[in-house]
N, CA and C of each residue as an Amber inpcrd file, in Angstrom:
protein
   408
 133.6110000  76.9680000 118.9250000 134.0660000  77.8900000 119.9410000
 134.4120000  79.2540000 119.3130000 135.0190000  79.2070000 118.6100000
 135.3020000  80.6830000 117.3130000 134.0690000  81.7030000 117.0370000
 133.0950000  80.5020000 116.4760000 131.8650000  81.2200000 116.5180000
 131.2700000  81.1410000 117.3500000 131.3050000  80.9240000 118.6900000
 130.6610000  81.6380000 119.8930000 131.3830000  83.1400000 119.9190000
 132.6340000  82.9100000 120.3920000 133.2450000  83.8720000 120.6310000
 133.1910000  85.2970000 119.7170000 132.9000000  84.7710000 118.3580000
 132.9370000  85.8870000 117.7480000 131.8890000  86.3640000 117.8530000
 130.4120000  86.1470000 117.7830000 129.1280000  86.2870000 117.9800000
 129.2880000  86.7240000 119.0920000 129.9390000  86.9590000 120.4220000
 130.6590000  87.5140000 121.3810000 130.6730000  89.0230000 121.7040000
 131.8450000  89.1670000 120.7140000 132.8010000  90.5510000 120.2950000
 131.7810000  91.0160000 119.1700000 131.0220000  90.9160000 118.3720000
 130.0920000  91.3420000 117.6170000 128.6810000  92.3140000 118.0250000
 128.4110000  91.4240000 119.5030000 127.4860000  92.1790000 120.0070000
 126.3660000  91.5300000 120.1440000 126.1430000  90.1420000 119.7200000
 124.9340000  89.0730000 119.5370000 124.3350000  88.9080000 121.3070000
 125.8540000  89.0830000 122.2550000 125.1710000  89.1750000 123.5800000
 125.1260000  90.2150000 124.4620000 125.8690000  91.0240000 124.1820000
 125.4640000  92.6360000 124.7580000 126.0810000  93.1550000 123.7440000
 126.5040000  94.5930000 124.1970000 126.9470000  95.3890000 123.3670000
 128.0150000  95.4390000 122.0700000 127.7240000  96.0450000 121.3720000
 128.5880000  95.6780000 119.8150000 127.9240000  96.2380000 118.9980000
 128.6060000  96.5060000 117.4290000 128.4010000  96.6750000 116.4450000
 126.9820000  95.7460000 116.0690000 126.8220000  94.6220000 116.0900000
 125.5130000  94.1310000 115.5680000 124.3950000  94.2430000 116.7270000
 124.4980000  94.7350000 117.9330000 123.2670000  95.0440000 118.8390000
 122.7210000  96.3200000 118.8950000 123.6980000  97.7280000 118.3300000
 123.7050000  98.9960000 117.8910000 122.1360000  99.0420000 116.6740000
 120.9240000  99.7000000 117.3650000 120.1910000  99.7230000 116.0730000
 119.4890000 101.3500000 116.1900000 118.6170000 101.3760000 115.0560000
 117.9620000 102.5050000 115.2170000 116.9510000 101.9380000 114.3580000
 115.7350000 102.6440000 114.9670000 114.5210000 103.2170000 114.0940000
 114.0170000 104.1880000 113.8860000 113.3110000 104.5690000 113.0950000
 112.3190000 106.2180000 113.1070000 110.7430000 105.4140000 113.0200000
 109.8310000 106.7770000 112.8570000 108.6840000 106.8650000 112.8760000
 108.4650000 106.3210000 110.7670000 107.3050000 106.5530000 110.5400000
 107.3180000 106.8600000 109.3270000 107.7550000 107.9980000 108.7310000
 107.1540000 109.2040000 109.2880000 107.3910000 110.8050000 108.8870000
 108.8530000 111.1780000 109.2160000 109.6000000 110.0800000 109.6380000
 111.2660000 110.6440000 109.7220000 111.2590000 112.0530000 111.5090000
 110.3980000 111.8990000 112.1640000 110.5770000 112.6050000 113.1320000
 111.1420000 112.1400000 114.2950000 110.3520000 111.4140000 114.7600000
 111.3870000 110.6050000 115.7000000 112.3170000 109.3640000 115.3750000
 113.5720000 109.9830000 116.0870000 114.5030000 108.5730000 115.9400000
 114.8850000 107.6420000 117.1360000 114.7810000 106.8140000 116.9460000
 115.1210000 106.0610000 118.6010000 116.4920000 104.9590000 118.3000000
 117.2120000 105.1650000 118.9490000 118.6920000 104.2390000 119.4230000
 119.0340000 103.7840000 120.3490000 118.8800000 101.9140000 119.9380000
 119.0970000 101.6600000 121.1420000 119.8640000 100.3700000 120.6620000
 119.7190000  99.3730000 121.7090000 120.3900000  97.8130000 121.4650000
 119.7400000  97.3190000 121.4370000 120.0360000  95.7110000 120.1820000
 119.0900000  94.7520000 119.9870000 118.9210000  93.9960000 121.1030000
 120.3060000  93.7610000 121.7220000 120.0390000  92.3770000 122.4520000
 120.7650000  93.2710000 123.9520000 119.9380000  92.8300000 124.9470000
 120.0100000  93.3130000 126.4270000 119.8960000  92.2690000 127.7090000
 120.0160000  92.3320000 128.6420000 119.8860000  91.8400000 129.6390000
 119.2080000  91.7440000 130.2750000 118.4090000  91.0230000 131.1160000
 117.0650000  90.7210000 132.2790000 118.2380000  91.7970000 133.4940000
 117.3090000  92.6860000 133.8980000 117.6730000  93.4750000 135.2880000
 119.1400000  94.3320000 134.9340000 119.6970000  94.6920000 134.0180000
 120.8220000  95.3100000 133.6620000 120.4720000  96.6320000 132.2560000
 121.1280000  97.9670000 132.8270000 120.4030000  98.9320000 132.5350000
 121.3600000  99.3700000 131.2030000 120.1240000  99.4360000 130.5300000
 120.3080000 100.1260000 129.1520000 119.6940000 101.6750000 128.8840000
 120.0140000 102.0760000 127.4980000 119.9940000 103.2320000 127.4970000
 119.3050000 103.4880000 126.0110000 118.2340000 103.6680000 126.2590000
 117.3190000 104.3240000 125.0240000 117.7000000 105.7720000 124.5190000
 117.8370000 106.5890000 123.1160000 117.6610000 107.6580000 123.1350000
 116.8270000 107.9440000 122.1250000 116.4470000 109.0070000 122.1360000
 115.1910000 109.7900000 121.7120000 115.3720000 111.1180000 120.6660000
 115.3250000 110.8690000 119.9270000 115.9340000 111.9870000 118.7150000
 114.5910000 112.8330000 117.9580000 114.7000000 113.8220000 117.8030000
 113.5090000 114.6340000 117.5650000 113.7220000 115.3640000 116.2290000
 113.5400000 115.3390000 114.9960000 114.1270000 116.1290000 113.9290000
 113.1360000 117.2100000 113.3400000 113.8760000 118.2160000 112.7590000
 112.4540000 118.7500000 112.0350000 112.0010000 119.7780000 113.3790000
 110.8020000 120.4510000 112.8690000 110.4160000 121.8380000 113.7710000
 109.6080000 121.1110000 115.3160000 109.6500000 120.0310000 115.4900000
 109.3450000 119.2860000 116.1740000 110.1990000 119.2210000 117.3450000
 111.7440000 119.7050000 117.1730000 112.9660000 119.5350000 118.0280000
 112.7790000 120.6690000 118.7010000 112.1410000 121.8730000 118.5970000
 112.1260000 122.9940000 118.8540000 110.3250000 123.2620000 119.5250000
 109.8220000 122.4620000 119.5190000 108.5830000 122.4520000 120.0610000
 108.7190000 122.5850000 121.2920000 107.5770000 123.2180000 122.0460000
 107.9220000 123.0080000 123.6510000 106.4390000 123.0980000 123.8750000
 105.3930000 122.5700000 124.7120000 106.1370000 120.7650000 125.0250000
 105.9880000 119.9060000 123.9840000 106.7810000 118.8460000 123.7680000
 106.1290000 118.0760000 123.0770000 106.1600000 116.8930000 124.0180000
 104.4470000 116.2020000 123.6940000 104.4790000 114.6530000 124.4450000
 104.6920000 113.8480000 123.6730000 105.1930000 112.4410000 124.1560000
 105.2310000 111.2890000 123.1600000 104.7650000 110.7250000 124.6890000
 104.4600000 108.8290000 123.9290000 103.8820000 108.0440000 124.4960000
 105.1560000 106.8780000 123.8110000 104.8420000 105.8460000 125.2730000
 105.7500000 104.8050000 124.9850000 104.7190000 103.2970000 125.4570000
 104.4430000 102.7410000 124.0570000 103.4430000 101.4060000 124.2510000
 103.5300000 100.2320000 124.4430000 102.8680000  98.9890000 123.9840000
 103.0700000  97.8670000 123.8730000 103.7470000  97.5240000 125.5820000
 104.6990000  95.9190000 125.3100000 104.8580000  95.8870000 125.8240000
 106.2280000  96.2020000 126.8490000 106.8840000  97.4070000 126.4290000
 107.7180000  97.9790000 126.5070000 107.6500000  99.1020000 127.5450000
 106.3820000  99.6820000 128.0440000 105.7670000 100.2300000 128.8590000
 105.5900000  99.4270000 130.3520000 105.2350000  98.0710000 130.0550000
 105.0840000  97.2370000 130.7590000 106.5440000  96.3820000 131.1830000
 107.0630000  95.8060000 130.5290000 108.5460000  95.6140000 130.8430000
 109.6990000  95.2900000 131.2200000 109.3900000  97.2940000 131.3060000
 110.6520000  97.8220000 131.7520000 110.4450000  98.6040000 133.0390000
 111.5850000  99.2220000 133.8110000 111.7630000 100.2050000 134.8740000
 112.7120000 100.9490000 134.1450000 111.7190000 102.3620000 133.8830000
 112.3820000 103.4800000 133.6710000 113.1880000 104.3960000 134.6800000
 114.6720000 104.0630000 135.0800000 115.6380000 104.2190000 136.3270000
 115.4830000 105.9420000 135.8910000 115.8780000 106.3770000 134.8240000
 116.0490000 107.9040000 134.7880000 115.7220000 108.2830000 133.2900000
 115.4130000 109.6800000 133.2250000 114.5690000 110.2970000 131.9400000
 115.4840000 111.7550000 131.9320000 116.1370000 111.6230000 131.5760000
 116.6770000 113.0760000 131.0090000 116.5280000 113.8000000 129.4780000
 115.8810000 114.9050000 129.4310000 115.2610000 115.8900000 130.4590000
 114.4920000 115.3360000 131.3670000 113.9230000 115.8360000 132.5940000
 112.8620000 115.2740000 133.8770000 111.3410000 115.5870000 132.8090000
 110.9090000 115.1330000 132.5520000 109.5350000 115.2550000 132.0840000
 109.0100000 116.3660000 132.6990000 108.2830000 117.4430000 131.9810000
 107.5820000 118.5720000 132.8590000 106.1520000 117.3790000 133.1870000
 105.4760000 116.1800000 132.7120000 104.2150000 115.5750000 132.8840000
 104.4120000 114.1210000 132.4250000 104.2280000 113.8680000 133.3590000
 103.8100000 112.2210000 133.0950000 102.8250000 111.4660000 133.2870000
 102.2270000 110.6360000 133.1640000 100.4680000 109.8980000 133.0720000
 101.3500000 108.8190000 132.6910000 100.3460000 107.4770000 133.3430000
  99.8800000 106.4070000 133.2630000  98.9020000 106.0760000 132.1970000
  98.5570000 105.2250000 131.0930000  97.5020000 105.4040000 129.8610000
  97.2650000 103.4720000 130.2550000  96.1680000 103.2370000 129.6170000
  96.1370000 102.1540000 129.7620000  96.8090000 100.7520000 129.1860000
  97.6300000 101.2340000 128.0730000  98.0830000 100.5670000 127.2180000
 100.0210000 101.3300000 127.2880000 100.4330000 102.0650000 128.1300000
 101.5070000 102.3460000 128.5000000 101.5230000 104.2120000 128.9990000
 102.7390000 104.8010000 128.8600000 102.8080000 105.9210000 129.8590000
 102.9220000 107.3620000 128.2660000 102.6020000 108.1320000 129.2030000
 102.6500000 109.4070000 127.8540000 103.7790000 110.3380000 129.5360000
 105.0180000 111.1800000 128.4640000 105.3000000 112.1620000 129.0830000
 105.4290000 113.3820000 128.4950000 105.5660000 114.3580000 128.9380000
 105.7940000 115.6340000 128.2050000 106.8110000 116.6010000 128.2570000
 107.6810000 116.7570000 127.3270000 109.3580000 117.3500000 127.6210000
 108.8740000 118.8460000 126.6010000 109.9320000 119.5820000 127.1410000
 110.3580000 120.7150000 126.8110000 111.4450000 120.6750000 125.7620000
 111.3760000 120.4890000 124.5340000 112.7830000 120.0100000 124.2130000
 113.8860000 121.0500000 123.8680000 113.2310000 122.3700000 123.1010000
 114.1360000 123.1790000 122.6230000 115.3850000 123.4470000 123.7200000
 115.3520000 123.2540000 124.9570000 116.2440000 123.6280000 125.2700000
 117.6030000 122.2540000 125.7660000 117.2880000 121.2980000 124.7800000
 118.0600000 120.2200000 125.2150000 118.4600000 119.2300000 123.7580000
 118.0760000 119.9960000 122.9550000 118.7720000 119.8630000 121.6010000
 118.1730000 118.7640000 121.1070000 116.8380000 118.9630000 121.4410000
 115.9290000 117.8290000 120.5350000 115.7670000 116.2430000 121.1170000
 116.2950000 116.0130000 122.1510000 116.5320000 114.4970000 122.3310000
 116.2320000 114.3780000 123.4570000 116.0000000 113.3220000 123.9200000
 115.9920000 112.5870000 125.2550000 115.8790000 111.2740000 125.1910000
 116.5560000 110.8820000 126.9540000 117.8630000 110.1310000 127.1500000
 116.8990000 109.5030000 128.8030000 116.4270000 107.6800000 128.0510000
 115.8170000 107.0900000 129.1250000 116.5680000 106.0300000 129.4970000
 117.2910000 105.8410000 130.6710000 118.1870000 104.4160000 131.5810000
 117.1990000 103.6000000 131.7790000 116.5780000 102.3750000 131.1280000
 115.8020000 101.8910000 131.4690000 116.3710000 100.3570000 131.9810000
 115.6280000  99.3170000 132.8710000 115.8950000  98.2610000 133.1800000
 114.7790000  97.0740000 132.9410000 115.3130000  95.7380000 131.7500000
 114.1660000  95.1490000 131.2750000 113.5360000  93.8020000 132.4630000
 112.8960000  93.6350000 132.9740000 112.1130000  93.2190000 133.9000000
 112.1340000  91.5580000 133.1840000 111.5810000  91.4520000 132.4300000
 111.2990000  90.0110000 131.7630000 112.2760000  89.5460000 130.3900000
 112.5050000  88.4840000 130.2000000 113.3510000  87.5610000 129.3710000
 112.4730000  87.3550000 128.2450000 112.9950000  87.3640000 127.2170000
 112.4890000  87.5020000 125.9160000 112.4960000  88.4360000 124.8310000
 111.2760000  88.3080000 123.8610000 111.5640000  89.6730000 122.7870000
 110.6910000  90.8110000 123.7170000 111.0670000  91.7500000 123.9190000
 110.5110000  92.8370000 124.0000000 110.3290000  93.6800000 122.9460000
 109.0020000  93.9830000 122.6150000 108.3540000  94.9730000 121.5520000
 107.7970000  96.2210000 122.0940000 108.4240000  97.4020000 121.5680000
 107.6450000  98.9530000 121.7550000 107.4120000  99.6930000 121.0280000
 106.5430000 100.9870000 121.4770000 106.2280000 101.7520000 120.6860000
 106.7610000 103.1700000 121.2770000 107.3630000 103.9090000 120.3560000
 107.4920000 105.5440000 120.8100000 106.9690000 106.1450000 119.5790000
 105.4880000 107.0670000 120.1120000 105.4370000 108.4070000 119.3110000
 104.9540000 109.6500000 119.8820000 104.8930000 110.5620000 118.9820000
 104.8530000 111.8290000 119.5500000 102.8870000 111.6660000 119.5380000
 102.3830000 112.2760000 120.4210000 101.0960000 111.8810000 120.5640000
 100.4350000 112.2560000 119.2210000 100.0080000 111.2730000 118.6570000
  98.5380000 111.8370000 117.1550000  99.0680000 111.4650000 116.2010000
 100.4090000 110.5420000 116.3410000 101.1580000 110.4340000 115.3420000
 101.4060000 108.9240000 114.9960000 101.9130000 108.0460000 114.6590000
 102.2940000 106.8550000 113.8740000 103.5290000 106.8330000 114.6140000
 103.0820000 105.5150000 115.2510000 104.8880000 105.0820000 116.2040000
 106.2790000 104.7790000 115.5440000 107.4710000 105.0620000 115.7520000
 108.4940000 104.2520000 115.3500000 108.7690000 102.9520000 116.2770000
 108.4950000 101.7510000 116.0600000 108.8680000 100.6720000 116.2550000
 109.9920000  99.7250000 116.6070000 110.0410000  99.1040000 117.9640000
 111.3320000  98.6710000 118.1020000 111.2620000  97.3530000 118.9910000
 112.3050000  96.3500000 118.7990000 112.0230000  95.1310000 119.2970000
 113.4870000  94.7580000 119.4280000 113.6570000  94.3020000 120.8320000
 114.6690000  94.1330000 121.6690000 114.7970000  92.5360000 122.1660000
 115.6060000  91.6380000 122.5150000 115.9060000  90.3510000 122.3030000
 116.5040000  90.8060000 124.3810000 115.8200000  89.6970000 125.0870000
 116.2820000  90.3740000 126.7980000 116.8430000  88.6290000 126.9370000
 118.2590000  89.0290000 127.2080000 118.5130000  87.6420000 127.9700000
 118.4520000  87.3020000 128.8920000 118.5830000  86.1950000 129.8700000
 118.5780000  86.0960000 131.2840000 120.0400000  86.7820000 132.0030000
């Protein structure tokens, strides 16, 4: 019972210190932060970190793949995307960033139970990688 509980307060079933993760790309440009472990139909919060002369680009698109595209329900995208498309293998949008300090900020909601695996990169580029644990 101890170690349920503590695995608890840790974050093993929502939020906490051990569900807190991040990844980047290879080239250190994009950073993405989010949680390991999430919920079926309960909204989480991806963010989107842009470093480098890349933060200051306008527009820049990225694309979001696998099955992470598929999913999820993206509830809100701040900044509003100036463009968004449908791709066959997931969605590409296109932000303005310089004027929002490099980042953006997606409320998303995970649809299916299990590992969820994605991809975010800036288009032409090598994804940073991320894989999410969805409970019921």
């Amino acid at each position: 019972m101890v170690l349920l509980v503590g695995a608890a307060v840790s974050g093993v079933f929502a939020s906490g210190p051990l569900s807190e993760a991040e990844t980047h790309d290879p080239d250190g440009t994009v950073v993405v932060e989010y949680e390991r472990f999430i919920r079926r139909m309960a909204p989480t919060t991806l963010r989107i970190r842009f470093l480098g002369p890349v933060a200051n680009a306008d527009p820049v698109a990225i694309e979001f793949r696998n099955s992470f595209a598929e999913d999820v329900d993206i509830e809100t995208v701040r900044p509003e995307p100036d463009h968004m498309a449908a791709m066959p293998d997931g969605v590409r949008m296109a932000f303005r960033l310089a004027q929002e300090g490099g980042a953006v900020t997606l409320r998303i909601k995970p649809q299916a139970v299990g590992l969820l695996r994605g991809e975010v990169s800036i288009v032409g580029r090598r994804p940073a990688r991320l894989s999410q644990i969805v409970y019921p």
